[in-house]
N, C-alpha and C positions, 0 to 999 in steps of 0.2 A: 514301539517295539524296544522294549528296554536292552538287545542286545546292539542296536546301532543307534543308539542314542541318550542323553545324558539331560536331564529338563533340568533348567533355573529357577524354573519356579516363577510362581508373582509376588518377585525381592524384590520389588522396584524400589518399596518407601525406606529400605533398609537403608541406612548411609555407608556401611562397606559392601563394596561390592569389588568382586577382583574379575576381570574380563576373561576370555578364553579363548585363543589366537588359531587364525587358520593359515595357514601356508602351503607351498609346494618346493622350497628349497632356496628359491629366487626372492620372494618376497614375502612377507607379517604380516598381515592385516590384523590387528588389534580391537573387535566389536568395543560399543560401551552400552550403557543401560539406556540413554537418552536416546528416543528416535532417533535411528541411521546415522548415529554416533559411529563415529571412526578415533580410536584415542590416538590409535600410532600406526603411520605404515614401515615396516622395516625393510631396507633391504640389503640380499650377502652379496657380498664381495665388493663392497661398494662404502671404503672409511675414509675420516678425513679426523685429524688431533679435535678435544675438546678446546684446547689455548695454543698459541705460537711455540714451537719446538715441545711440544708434549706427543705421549705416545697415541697409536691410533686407536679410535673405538669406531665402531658399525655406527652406521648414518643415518637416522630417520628418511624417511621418502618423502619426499612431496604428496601430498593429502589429496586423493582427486577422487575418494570416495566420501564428502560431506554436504550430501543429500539435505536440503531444506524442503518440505511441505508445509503448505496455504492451505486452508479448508475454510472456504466464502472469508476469504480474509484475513482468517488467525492464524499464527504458526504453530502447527501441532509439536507439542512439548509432553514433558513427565508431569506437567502442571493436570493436562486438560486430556487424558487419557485414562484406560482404567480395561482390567481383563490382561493386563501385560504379561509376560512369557517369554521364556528363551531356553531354545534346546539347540545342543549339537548335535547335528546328522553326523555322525563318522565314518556313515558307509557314502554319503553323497559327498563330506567331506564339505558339509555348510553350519554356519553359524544363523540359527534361524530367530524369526522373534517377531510376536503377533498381540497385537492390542485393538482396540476399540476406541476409537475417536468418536468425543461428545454425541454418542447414537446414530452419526452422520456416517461414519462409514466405518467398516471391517478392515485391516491394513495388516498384511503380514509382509517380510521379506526374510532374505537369506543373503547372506556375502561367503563369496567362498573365492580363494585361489585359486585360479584355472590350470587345473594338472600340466596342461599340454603347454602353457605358454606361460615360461617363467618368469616373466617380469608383470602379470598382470591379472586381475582381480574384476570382481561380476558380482553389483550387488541387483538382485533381482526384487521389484516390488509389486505387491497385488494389492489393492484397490477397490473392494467392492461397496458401493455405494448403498447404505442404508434409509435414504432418502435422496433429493433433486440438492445438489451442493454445487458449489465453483471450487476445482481443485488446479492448484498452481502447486511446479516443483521446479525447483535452481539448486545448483550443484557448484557453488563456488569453492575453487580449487583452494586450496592450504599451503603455505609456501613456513617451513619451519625454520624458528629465530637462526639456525646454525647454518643458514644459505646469505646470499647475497648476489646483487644482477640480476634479481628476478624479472622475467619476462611470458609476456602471454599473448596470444592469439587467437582467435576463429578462425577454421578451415573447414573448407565445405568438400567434400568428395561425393562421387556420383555411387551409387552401389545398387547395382539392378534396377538406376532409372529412377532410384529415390536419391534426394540430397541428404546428406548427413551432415550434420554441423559438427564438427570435434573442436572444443579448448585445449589448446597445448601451452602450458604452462614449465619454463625452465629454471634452472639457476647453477650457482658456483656455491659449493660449500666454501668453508670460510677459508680457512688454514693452506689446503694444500687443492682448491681448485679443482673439483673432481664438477663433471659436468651430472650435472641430474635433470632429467625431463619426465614429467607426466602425460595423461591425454586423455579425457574424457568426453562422453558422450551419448544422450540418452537413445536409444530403440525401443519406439512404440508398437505396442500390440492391445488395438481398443476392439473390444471384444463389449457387443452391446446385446443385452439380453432384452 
C-alpha cells in the first residue's frame, strides 16, 4: 500500500546506499543494507565531548541489535543472497527487509523502536525453511570506539516459568563518564508446519 509505505527496492549491488532511520524520541536505530545490519544506534539526551575540553555532541549507543545468522554452516551475507528488499512501514513504524538465502530458506525481518518504551528497540525475524538446513543465530553486542570500561554479562530471569538469558553489556563514554548500558535477548516462537 503505497500510502504506508516507501520500498527500496533490490539496490542491494548498488554501492550507495544511504539508510533510513526509525525512532521514538529516545533512541536511532540506523538499518544497513547487509543482513541485520545495524550502522548506528543513537541515543537523546544522552552526550559526552568528541576530545578533552571540546563542546558536546549526542552519543552513539551501545549496538545490541547486530544479529549474526549460520545456515548448515555459512554466515548469511550480501555475498550469498538474492530477491533482497527494503520498505518502510510508516504506519507500523518498521524498517522491514526480505531476501532469499542460497534456495535454503525465505528470511524477512523488521526493526522498529518501541513507541511505548523509550530507550528500546525489537528486531523481529522470520525464517521460513525452503528445505531440511541447520540454522544457528548470535547476537554479539557492539561496544563503540567512544566508550571505555566496557563490561558484560549473562542473566537469566524466570518469565512465566521460561528462563530467559539477557546479555547486558555497559560502559563509560570517554570525556565526561556518562554511564551507558544495553541488553539483549532472543524470544523464540518455533512454529512447525
Amino acid at each position: 500500500d503505497s500510502s504506508t509505505s516507501r520500498g527500496l527496492g533490490d539496490v542491494y549491488k548498488r554501492q550507495t546506499y544511504y539508510g533510513a532511520a526509525v525512532a521514538n524520541g529516545g533512541i536511532g536505530i540506523l538499518p544497513w543494507k547487509e543482513p541485520f545490519s545495524v550502522r548506528h544506534v543513537m541515543l537523546n539526551h544522552v552526550f559526552d565531548a568528541a576530545a578533552p575540553q571540546d563542546v558536546s555532541r549526542v552519543l552513539r549507543g551501545i549496538n545490541p541489535f547486530n544479529l549474526q545468522m549460520q545456515i548448515d554452516g555459512q554466515g548469511v551475507s550480501g555475498d550469498n543472497i538474492s530477491g533482497w528488499g527494503q520498505c518502510i512501514d510508516m504506519k507500523a513504524a518498521t524498517h522491514d527487509t526480505h531476501f532469499t538465502y542460497g534456495g535454503k530458506a525465505d528470511i524477512s525481518y523488521s526493526i522498529c523502536a518501541l513507541r511505548n518504551m523509550p530507550y528500546a528497540g525489537l528486531v523481529r525475524v522470520e525464517v521460513a525453511a525452503l528445505e531440511d538446513m541447520y540454522l544457528s543465530v548470535e547476537n554479539p553486542i557492539e561496544v563503540p570506539d567512544e566508550y571505555k570500561n566496557s563490561g558484560s554479562k549473562q542473566v537469566s530471569v524466570n518469565v512465566d516459568g521460561n528462563e530467559l538469558k539477557i546479555v547486558r553489556t555497559w560502559a563509560l563514554s570517554k570525556y565526561r563518564e556518562q554511564k551507558v548500558s544495553a541488553s539483549s535477548a532472543f524470544i523464540l516462537s518455533l512454529i512447525h508446519i
